[in-house]
C-alpha positions as a LaTeX table, in Angstrom:
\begin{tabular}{lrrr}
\hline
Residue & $x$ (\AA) & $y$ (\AA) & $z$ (\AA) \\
\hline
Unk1 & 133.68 & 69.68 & 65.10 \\
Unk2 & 137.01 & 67.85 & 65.53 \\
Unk3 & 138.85 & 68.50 & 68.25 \\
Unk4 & 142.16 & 66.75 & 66.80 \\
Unk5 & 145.53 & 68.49 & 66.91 \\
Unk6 & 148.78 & 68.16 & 64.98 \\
Unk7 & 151.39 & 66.22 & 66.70 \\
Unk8 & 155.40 & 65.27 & 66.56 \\
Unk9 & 155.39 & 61.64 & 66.63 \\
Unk10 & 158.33 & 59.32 & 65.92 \\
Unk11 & 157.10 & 56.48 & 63.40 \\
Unk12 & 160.84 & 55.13 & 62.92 \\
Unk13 & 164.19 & 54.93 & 64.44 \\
Unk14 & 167.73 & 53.41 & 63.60 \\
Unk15 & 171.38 & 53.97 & 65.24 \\
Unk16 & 174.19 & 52.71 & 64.70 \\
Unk17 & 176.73 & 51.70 & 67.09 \\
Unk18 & 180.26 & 51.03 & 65.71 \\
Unk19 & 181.84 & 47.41 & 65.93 \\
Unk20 & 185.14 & 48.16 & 66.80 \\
Unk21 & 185.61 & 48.28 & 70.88 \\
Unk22 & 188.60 & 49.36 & 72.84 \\
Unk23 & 188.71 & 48.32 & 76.49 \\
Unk24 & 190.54 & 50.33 & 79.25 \\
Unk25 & 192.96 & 48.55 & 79.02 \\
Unk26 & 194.29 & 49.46 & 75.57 \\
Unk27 & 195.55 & 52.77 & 77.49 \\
Unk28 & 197.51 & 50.73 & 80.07 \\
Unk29 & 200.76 & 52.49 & 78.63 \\
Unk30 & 199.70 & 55.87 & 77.13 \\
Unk31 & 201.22 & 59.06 & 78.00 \\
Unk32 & 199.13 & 60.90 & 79.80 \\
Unk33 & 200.07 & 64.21 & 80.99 \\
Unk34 & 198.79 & 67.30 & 83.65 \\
Unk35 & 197.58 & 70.13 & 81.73 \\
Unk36 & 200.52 & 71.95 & 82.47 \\
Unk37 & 202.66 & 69.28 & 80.62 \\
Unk38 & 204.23 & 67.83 & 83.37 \\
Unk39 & 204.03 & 63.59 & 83.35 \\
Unk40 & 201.59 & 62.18 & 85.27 \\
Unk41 & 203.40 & 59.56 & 87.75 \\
Unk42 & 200.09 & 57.64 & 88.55 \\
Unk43 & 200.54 & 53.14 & 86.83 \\
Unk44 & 198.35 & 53.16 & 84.05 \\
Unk45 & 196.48 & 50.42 & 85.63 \\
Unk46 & 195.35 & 52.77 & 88.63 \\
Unk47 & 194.65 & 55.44 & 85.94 \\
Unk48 & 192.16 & 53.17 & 84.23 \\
Unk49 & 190.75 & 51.52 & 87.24 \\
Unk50 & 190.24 & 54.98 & 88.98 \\
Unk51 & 188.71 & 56.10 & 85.55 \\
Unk52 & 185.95 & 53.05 & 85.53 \\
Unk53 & 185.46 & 53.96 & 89.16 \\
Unk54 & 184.35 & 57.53 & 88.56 \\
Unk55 & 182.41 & 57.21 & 84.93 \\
Unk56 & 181.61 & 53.05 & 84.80 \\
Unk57 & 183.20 & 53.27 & 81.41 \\
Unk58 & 184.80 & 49.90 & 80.80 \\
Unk59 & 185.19 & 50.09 & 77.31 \\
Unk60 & 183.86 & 52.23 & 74.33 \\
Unk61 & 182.87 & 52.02 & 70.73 \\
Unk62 & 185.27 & 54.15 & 67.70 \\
Unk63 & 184.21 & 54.33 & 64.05 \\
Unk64 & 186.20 & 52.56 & 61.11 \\
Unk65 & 188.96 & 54.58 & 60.02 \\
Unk66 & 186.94 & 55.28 & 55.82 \\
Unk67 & 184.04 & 56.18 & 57.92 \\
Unk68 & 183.10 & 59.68 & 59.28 \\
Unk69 & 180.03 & 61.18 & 61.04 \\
Unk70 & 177.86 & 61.73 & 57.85 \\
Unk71 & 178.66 & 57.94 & 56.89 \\
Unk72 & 177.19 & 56.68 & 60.63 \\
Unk73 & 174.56 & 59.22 & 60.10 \\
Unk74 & 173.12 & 58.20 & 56.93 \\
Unk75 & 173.89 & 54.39 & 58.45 \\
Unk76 & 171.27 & 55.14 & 61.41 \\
Unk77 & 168.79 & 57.01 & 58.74 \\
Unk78 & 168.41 & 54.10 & 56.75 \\
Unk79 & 166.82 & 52.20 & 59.88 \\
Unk80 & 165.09 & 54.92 & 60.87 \\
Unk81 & 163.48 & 54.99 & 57.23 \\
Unk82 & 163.21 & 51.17 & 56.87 \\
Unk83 & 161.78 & 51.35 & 60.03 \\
Unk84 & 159.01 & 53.98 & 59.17 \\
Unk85 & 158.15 & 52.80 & 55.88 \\
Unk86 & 158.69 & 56.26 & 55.05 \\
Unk87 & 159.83 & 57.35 & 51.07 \\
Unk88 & 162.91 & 59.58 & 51.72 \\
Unk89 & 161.82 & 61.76 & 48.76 \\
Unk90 & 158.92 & 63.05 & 50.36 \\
Unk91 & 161.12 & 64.18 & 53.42 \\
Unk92 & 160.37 & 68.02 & 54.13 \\
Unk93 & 163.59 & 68.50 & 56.06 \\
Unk94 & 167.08 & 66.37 & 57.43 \\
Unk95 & 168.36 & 68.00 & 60.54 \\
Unk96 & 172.05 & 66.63 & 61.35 \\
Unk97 & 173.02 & 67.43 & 64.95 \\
Unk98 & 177.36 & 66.98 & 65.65 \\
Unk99 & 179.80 & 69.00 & 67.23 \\
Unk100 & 183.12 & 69.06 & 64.69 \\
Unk101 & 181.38 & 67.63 & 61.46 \\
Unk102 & 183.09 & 64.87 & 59.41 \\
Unk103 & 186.82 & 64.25 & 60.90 \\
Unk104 & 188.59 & 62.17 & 58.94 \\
Unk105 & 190.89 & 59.17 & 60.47 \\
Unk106 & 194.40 & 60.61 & 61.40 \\
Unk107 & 193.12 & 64.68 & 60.72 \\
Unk108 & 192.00 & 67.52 & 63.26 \\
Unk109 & 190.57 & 69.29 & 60.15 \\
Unk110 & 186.57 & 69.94 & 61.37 \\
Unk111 & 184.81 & 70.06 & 58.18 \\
Unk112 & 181.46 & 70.87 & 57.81 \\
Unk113 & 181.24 & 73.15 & 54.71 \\
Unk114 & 178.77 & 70.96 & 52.70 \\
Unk115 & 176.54 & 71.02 & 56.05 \\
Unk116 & 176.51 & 66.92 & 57.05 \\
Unk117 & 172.66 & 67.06 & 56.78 \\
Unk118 & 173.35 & 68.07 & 52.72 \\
Unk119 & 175.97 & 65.10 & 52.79 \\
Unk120 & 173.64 & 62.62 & 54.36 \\
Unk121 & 170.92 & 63.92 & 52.01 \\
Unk122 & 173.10 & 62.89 & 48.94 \\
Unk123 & 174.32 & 59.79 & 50.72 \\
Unk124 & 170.52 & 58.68 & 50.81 \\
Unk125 & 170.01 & 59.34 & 47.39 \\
Unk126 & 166.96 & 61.47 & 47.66 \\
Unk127 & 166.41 & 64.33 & 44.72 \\
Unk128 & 163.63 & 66.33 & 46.01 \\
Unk129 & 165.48 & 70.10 & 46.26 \\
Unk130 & 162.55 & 70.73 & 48.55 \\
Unk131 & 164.03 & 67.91 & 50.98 \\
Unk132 & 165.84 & 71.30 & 53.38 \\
Unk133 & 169.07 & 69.72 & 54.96 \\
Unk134 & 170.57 & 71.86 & 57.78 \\
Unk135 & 173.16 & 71.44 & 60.69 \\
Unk136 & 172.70 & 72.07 & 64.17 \\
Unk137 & 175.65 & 72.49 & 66.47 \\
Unk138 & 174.88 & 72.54 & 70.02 \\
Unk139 & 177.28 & 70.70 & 72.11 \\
Unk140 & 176.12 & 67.02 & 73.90 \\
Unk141 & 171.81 & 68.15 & 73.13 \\
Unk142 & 172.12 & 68.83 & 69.79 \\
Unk143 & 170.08 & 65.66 & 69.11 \\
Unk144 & 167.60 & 66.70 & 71.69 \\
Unk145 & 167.48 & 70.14 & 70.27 \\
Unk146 & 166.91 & 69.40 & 66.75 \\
Unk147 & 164.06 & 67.56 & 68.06 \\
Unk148 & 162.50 & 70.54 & 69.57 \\
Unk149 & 163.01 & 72.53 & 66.46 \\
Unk150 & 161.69 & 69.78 & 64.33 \\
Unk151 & 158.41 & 69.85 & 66.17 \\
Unk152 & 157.81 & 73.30 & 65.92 \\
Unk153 & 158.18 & 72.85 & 62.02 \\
Unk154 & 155.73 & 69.55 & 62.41 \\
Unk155 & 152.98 & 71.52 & 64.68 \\
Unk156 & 153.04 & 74.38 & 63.07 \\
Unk157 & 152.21 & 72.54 & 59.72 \\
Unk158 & 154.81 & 73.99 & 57.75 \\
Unk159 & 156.24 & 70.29 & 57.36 \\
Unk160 & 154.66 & 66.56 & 57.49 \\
Unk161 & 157.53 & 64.76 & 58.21 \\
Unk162 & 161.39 & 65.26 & 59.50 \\
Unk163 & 164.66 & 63.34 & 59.79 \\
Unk164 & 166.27 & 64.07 & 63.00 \\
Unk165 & 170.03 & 62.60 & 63.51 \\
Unk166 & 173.03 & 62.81 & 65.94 \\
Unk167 & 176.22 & 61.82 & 65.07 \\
Unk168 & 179.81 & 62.24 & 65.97 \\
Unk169 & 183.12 & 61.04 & 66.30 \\
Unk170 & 184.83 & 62.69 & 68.64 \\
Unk171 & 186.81 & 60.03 & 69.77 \\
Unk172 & 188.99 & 61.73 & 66.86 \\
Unk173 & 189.05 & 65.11 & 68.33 \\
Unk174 & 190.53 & 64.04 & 71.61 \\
Unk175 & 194.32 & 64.91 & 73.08 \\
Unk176 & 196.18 & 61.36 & 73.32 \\
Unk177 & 197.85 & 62.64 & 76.31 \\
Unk178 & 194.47 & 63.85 & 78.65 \\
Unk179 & 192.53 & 61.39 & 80.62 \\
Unk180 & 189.62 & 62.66 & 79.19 \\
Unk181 & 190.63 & 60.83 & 76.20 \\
Unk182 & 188.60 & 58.07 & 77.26 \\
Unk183 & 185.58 & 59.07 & 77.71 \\
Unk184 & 184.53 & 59.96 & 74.28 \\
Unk185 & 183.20 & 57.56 & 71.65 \\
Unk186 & 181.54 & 57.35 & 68.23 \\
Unk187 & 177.97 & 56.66 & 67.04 \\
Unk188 & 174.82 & 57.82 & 65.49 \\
Unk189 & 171.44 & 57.41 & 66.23 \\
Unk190 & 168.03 & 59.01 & 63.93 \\
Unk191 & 164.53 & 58.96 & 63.83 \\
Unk192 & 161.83 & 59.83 & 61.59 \\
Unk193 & 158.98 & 62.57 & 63.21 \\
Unk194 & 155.92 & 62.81 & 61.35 \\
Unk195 & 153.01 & 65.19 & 61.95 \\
Unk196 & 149.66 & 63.30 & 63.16 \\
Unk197 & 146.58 & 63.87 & 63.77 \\
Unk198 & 145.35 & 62.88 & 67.27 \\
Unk199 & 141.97 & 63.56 & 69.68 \\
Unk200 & 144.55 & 62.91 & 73.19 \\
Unk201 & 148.52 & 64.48 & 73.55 \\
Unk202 & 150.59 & 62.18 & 71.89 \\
Unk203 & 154.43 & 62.11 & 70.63 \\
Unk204 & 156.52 & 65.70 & 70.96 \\
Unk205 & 155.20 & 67.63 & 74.29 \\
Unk206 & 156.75 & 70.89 & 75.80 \\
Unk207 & 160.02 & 71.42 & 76.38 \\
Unk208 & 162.68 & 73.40 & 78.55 \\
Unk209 & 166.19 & 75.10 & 77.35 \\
Unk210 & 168.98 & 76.84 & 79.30 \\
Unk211 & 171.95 & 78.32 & 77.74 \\
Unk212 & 174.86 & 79.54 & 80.94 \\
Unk213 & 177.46 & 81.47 & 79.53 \\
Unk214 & 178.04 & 83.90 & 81.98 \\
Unk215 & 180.33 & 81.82 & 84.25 \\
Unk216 & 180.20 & 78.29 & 81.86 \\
Unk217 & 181.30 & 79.20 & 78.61 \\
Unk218 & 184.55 & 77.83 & 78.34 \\
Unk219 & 184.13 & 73.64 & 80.52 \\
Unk220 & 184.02 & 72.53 & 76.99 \\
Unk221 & 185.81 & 73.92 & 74.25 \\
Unk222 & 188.99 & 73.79 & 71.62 \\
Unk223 & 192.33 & 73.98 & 73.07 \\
Unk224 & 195.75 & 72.78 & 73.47 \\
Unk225 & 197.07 & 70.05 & 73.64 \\
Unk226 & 199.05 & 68.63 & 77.43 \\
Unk227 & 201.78 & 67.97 & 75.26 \\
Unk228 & 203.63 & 71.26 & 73.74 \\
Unk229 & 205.07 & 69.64 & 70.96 \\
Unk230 & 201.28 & 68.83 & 69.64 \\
Unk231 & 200.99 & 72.62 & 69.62 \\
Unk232 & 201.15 & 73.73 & 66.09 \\
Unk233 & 197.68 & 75.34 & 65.55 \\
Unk234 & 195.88 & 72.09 & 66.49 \\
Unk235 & 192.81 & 72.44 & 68.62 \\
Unk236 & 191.84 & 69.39 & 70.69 \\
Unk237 & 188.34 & 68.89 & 72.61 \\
Unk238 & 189.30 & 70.21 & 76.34 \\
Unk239 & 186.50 & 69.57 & 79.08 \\
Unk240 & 187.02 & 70.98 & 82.72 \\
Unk241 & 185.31 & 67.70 & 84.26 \\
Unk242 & 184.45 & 68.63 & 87.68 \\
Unk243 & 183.39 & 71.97 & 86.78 \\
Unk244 & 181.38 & 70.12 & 84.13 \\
Unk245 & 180.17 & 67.51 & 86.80 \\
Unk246 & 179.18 & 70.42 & 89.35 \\
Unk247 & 177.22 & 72.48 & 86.52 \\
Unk248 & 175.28 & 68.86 & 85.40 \\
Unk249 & 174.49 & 67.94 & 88.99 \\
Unk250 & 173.30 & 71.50 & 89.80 \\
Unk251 & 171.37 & 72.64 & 86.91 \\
Unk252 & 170.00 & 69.56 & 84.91 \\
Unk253 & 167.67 & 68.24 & 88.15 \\
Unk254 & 166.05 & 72.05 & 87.84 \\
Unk255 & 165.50 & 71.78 & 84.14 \\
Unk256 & 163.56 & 68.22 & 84.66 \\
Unk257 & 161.85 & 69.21 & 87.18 \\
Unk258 & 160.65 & 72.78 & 85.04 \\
Unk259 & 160.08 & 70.40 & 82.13 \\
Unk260 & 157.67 & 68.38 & 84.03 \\
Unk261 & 155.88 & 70.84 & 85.49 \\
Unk262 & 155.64 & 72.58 & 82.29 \\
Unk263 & 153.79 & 69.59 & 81.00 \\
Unk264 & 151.64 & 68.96 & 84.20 \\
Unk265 & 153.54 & 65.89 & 84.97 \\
Unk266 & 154.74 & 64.71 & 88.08 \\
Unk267 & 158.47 & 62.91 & 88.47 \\
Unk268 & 155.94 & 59.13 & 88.97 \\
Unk269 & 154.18 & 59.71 & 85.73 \\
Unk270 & 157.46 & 59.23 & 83.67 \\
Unk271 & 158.27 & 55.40 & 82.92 \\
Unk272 & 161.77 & 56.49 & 81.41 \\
Unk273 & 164.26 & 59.12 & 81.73 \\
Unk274 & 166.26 & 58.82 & 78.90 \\
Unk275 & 169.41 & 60.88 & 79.64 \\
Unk276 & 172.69 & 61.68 & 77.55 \\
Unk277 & 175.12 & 59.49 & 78.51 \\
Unk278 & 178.05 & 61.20 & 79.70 \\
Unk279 & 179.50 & 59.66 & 82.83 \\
Unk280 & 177.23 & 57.04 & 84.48 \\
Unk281 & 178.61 & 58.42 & 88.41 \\
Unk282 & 176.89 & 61.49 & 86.88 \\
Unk283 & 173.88 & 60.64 & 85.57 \\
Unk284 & 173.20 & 58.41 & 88.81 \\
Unk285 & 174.05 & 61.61 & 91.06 \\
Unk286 & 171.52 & 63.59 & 88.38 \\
Unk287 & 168.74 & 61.19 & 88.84 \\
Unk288 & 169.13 & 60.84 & 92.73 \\
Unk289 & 169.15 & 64.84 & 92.95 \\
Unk290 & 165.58 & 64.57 & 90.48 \\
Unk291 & 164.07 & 62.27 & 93.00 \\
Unk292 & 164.99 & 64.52 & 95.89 \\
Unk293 & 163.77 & 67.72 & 94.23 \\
Unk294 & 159.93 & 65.37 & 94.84 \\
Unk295 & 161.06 & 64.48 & 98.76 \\
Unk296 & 162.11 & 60.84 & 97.59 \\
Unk297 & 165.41 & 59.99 & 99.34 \\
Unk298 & 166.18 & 56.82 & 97.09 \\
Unk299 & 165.66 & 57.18 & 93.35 \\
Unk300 & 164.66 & 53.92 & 91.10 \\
Unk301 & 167.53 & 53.84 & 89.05 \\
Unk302 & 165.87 & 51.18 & 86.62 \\
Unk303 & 164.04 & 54.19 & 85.34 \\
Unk304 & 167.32 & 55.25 & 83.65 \\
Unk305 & 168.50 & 52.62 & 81.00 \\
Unk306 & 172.28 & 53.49 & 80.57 \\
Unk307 & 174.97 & 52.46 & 77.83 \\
Unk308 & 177.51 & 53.90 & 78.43 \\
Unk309 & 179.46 & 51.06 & 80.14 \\
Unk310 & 180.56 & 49.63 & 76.99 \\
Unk311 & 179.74 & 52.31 & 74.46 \\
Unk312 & 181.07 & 55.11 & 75.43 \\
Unk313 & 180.00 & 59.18 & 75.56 \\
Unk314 & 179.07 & 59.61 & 71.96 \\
Unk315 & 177.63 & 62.83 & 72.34 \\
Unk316 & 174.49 & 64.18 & 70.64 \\
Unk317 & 174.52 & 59.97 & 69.44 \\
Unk318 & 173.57 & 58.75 & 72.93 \\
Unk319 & 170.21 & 59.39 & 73.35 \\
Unk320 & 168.66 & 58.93 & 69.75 \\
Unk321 & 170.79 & 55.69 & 70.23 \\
Unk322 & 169.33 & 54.57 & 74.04 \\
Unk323 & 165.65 & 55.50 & 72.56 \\
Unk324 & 166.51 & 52.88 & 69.31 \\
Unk325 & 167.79 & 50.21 & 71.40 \\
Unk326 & 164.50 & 50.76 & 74.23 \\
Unk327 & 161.65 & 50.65 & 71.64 \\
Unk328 & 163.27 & 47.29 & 69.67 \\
Unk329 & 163.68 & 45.42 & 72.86 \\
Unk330 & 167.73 & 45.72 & 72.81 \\
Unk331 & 168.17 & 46.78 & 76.25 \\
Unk332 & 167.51 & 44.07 & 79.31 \\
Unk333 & 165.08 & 45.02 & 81.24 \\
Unk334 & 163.69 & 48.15 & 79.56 \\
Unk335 & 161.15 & 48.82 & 77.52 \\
Unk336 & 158.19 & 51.82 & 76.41 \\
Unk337 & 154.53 & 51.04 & 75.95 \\
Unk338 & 151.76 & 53.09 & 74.78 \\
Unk339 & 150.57 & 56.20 & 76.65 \\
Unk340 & 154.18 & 55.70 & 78.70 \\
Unk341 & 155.53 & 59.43 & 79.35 \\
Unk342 & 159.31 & 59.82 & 78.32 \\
Unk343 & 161.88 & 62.23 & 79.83 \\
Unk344 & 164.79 & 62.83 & 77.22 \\
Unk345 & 167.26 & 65.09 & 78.50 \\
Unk346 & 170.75 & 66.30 & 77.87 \\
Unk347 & 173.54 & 68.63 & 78.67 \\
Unk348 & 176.92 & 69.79 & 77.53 \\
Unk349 & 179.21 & 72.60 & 75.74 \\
Unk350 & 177.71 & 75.86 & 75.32 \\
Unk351 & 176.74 & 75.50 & 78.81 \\
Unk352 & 173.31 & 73.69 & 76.83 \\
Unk353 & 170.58 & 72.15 & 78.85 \\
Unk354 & 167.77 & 70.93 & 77.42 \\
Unk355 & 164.34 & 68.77 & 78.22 \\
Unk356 & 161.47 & 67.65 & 76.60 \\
Unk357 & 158.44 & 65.45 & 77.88 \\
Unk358 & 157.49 & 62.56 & 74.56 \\
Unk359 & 154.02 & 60.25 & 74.86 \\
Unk360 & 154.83 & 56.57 & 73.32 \\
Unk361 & 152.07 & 56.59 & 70.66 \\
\hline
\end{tabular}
């Protein structure tokens, strides 16, 4: 009798990473303001030097103004496909993870009515109405999430293969006039997760999710803009960064740490930890606090490939797109083999947290 088991296993992955940069330095002269409108004295150079010294972001990567999310989306799908050899029409699902759908250059307007994942579905050309396209919004891990509910639909055996993508460009959604302008990018990353058959654990393992709302709700959300004359019914992304900083350092160590235990793991079986890029002082202070949790004072930092430098947050983009770049040898001194354990993990509006353990095939 076999003792084989259906598995979640990623057979291809794309992303795609805009080509238009803008440095620091391009913000030299903006206006940037407190929140209670008042001007911020502060040269722009010490702004933007300060800024790289707290997040390492030197520069970061926007999408071309007759481009929105669903475009880089169906971009990074068509890798992932070409990549897996797979035939789009025999696709059982497209989940699209983003946070304010397809912005258009120069608008505020968050559209999302068709869902992206119906968008991206028509932008790929495939016909089979049995090809279910659905949305998830779930701040920063809606990639990561998506995942999670992908595999249930993959293990379960309800569905052979799925299209999993993150995009965003919420470089769009930002107030001109808040520092926090700069930390946001654009991208999209995908993969395609097929069901396998397998004798050992392979691809998709458990996972762990945390959703604070109690006392986190609001350190990302909608809001005004610093400057009062913006203020006519436009909503702007608003992020309460230490708060955000404190909640990340405190909470996403504990969720590792539950993930791996979860999966019988311990913190020296994982060869990666492949962790949504959202300010590289964070991430670091993340990782260190994961090494302590297993009594190791200094944490090996080369476990955590990073990006953001010169791309930028992209959101729910940044770890589909760090996972891409790993497996096709993009990244310097990084790289998964098979039987290497992966930690992909993410956090962000909602309060979300989530974690999940994946075997290189």
């Amino acid at each position: 009798m076999s003792s084989s088991k259906l598995y979640s296993v990623i057979t291809g992955s794309g992303s795609y990473v805009p080509p238009l940069t803008v440095p620091n330095e391009a913000f030299i002269d903006r206006l940037f303001l407190d929140e209670d409108g008042s001007k911020i004295e502060t040269p722009g150079e010490e702004i933007i030097t300060k800024f790289e010294q707290i997040t390492d972001i030197s520069e970061r990567r926007i999408a071309e103004r007759n481009f929105v999310a669903s475009d880089l989306g169906t971009f990074a799908a068509e890798e992932a496909l070409k990549d897996a050899g797979y035939d789009r029409e025999k696709l059982d699902y497209i989940i699209v993870a983003h946070n304010l759908g397809d912005i258009k250059a120069g608008s505020l307007f968050p559209d999302i009515m068709p869902t992206l994942a119906s968008r991206v579905k028509k932008k790929l050309g495939i016909k089979n109405p049995k090809t279910v396209a659905y949305d998830i919004t779930f701040g920063c891990p809606g990639w990561t999430q998506a995942m999670i509910q992908a595999n249930y639909y993959l293990k379960s055996g309800d569905a052979k293969s799925v299209l999993v993508i993150g995009a965003d460009t919420l470089s769009r959604a930002m107030d001109p006039h808040d520092r926090d302008s700069m930390i946001f990018a654009d991208g999209a990353g995908a993969v395609v997760l097929e069901a396998v058959e397998s004798d050992k654990p392979v691809g998709m393992m458990k996972h762990v999710t945390r959703t604070d709302t109690e006392d986190h709700l609001d350190l990302l959300a909608m809001g005004d803009s610093f400057n009062k004359e913006l203020n006519h019914g436009l909503k702007y992304v608003k992020m309460r960064g230490r708060k955000v900083y404190n909640y990340g350092l405190t909470y996403v160590p504990l969720v590792a740490k539950e993930c791996l235990e979860k999966n019988e793991l311990h913190l020296k079986d994982i060869s990666k930890v492949l962790i949504h890029q959202a300010n590289a002082k964070m991430d670091e202070a993340i990782l260190k606090r994961i090494f302590r949790l297993y009594g190791e004072k200094n944490a090996d930092y080369n476990v955590m490939p990073m990006l953001i430098r010169t791309f930028g947050n992209s959101s729910v983009a940044t770890v589909p797109t760090l996972y891409d770049l790993v497996v096709k040898g993009q990244m310097k001194d990084h790289s998964l083999n098979s039987g290497d354990y992966v930690l992909m993990t993410s956090v962000g509006a909602g309060m979300n947290i989530n974690a999940f353990i994946y075997r290189m095939p």
